[in-house]
Each structure stands twice: as structure tokens, then as C-alpha cells.
C-alpha positions as CSV (number, residue, x, y, z in Angstrom):
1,X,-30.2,-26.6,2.1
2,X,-33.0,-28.7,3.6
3,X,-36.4,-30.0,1.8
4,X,-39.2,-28.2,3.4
5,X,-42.5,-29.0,1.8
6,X,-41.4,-29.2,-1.5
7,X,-39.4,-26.0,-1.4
8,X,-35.8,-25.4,-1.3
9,X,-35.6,-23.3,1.9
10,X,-32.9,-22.0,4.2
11,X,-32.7,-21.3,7.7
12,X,-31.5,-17.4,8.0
13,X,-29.5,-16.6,11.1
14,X,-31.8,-17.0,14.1
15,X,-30.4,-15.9,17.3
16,X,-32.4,-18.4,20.2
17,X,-35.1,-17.0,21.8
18,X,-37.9,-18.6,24.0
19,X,-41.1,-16.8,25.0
20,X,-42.6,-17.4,28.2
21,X,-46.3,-19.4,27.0
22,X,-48.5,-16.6,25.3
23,X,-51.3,-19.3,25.1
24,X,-52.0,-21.9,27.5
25,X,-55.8,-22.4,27.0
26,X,-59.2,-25.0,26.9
27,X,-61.3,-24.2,23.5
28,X,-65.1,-25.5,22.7
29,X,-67.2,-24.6,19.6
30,X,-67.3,-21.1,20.1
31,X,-64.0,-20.5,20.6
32,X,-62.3,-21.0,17.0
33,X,-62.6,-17.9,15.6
34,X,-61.4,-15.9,18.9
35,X,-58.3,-18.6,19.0
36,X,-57.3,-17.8,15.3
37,X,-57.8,-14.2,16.0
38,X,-55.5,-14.4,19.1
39,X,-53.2,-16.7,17.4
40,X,-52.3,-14.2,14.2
41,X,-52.3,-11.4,16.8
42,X,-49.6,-13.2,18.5
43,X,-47.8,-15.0,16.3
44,X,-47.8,-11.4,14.0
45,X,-46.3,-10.0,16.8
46,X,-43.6,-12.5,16.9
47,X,-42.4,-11.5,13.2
48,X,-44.4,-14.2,11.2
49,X,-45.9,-12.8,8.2
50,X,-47.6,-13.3,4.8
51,X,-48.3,-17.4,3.6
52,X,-46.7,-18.4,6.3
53,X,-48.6,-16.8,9.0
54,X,-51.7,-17.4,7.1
55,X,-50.5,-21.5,6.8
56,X,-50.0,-22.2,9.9
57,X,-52.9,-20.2,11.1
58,X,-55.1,-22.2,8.6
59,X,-52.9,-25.4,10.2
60,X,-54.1,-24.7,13.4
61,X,-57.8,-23.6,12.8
62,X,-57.9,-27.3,10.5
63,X,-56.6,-29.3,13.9
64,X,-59.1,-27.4,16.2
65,X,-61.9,-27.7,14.2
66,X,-61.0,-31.7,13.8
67,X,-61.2,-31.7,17.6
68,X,-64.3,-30.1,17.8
69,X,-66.1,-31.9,15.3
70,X,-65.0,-35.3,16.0
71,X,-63.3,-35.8,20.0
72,X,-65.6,-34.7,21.6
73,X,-65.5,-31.1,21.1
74,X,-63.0,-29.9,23.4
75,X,-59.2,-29.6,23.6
76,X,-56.5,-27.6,24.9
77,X,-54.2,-25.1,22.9
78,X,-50.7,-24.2,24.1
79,X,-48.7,-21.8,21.8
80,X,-45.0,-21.2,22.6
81,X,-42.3,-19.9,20.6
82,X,-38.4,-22.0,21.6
83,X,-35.5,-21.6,19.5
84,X,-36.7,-19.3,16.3
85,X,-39.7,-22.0,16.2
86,X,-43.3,-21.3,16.7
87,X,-44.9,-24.8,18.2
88,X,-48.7,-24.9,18.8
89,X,-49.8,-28.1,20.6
90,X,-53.4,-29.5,20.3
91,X,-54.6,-31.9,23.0
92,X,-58.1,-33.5,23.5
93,X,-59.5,-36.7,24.9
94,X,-61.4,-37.8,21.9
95,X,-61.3,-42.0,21.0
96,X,-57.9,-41.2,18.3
97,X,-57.6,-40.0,14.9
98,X,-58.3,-43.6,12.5
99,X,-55.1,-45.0,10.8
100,X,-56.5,-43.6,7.1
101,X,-55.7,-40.0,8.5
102,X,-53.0,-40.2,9.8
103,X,-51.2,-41.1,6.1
104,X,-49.3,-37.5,5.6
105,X,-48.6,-38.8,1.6
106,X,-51.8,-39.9,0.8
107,X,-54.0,-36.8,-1.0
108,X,-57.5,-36.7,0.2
109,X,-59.9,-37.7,-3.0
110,X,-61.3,-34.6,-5.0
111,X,-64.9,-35.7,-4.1
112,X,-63.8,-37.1,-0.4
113,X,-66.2,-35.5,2.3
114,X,-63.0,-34.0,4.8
115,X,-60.6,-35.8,5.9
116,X,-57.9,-32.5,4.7
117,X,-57.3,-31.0,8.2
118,X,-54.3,-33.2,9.0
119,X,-53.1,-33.3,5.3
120,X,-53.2,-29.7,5.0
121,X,-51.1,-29.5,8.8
122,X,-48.3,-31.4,6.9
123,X,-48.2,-28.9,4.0
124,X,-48.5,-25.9,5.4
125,X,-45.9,-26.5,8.7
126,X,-41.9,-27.6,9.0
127,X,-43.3,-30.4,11.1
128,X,-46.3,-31.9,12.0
129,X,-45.8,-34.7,15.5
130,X,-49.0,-36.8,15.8
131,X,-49.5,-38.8,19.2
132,X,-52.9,-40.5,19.1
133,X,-54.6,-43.6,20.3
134,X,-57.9,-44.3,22.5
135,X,-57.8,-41.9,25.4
136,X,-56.9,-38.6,23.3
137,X,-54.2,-36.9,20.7
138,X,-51.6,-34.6,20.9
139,X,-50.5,-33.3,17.7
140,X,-47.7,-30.7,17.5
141,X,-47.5,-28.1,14.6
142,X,-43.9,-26.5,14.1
143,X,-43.1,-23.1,11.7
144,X,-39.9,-22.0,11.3
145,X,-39.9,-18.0,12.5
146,X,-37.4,-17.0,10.2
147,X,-37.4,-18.6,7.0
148,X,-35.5,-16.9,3.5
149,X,-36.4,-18.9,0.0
150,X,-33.7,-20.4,-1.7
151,X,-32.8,-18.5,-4.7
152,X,-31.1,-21.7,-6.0
């Protein structure tokens, strides 16, 4: 049984299965809410459903919006589903995401102005990769497609 977020979780039998890209795309401002309507669409399609779907959704929506809001406002989006995994990639060109951020353990203050988006990423995914520094970021957000609880 593996750790996942807290949660005892095991991997059900996942035959391998690799889409071609179903999203391979630059976002701005006004794209957010037409990505995470074309992201549920998809990834529904895919057999995600319920929390989940809605987590990493919410996972995705939280890294977009950080790229909007502070690198620059716009990024690319790739969406691709390898393996029995869902991976969505976030890319932008932005000046890096500051050291205090990227600290998945540390729980953003109750009266702390953001600074969630990225904490959030780590509880709501399998995995969360973060490459960032002064020319841009690429962070990676990983869901299992077919996950059964634990009943242990």
C-alpha cells in the first residue's frame, strides 16, 4: 500500500494506455475558466470522477491562475494522459516562483494573503514536479486514473 496524501490508497489494475495530447495550448487572463471547462470535459471523459476530478481540476486552475497573476500572465498548458496517469504541465516565462513557496510542508498562515496555489497542488495530486528559476517554471501535476481506497 503506498502513502498518498495522507490516505492509504492502492493502485487497482491499470492496463497502460497513452492518449495522443488532448491539450497542447498558450492561456492569458481570459482563458481560465474555458481551460477548466475543457480540462473536466476531458479529463471526465478519461474516467476521472468525483474529488478527484474536482482536485486536480482545482490543482490546475490554482497553478494557472499563479501564472497569470504573477509571471507575467501567460503560460502554456499540455494535458496528456501516459500509463493510467493524467499529467498536466504548466510552463511560463515569469522571473521563478520565491524559495518560501516552494515548501510543500509548510501550511500557508490562516490570515496569509495567497500563497495556497502550490500547497493546495501537493494535496490535491499523487505528485507535484516543480522546475523553476529566473527565465520561467515548469511544474508538473500527476493523478492517478484509477485509484480504489484502502479499506485497511
Amino acid at each position: 500500500m503506498e502513502e498518498r496524501n495522507g490516505q492509504g490508497v492502492r493502485a487497482a489494475s491499470v492496463p497502460s494506455r497513452a492518449w495522443p495530447v488532448p491539450l497542447d495550448r498558450a492561456f492569458g487572463r481570459d482563458d481560465i475558466t474555458i481551460l477548466r471547462h475543457e480540462i473536466t470535459r476531458l479529463l471526465g471523459a478519461a474516467g476521472l470522477a468525483g474529488d478527484r476530478l474536482d482536485g486536480f481540476v482545482l490543482a490546475v486552475n490554482e497553478v494557472i491562475t499563479n501564472v497569470v497573476l504573477h509571471a507575467g500572465g501567460q503560460g502554456r498548458v499540455v494535458l496528456r494522459i501516459d500509463g493510467g496517469s493524467v499529467w498536466c504541465v504548466v510552463t511560463d516565462a515569469g522571473p521563478g516562483i520565491p524559495g518560501a513557496y516552494l515548501d510543500r510542508v509548510r501550511t500557508p498562515g490562516t490570515f496569509e494573503v495567497g500563497g495556497r496555489g502550490l500547497w493546495l497542488a501537493h494535496q490535491l495530486c499523487d505528485e507535484v514536479t516543480t522546475a523553476t528559476g529566473p527565465i520561467g517554471t515548469s511544474i508538473g501535476l500527476r493523478i492517478d486514473l484509477d485509484v480504489v481506497p484502502d479499506p485497511r
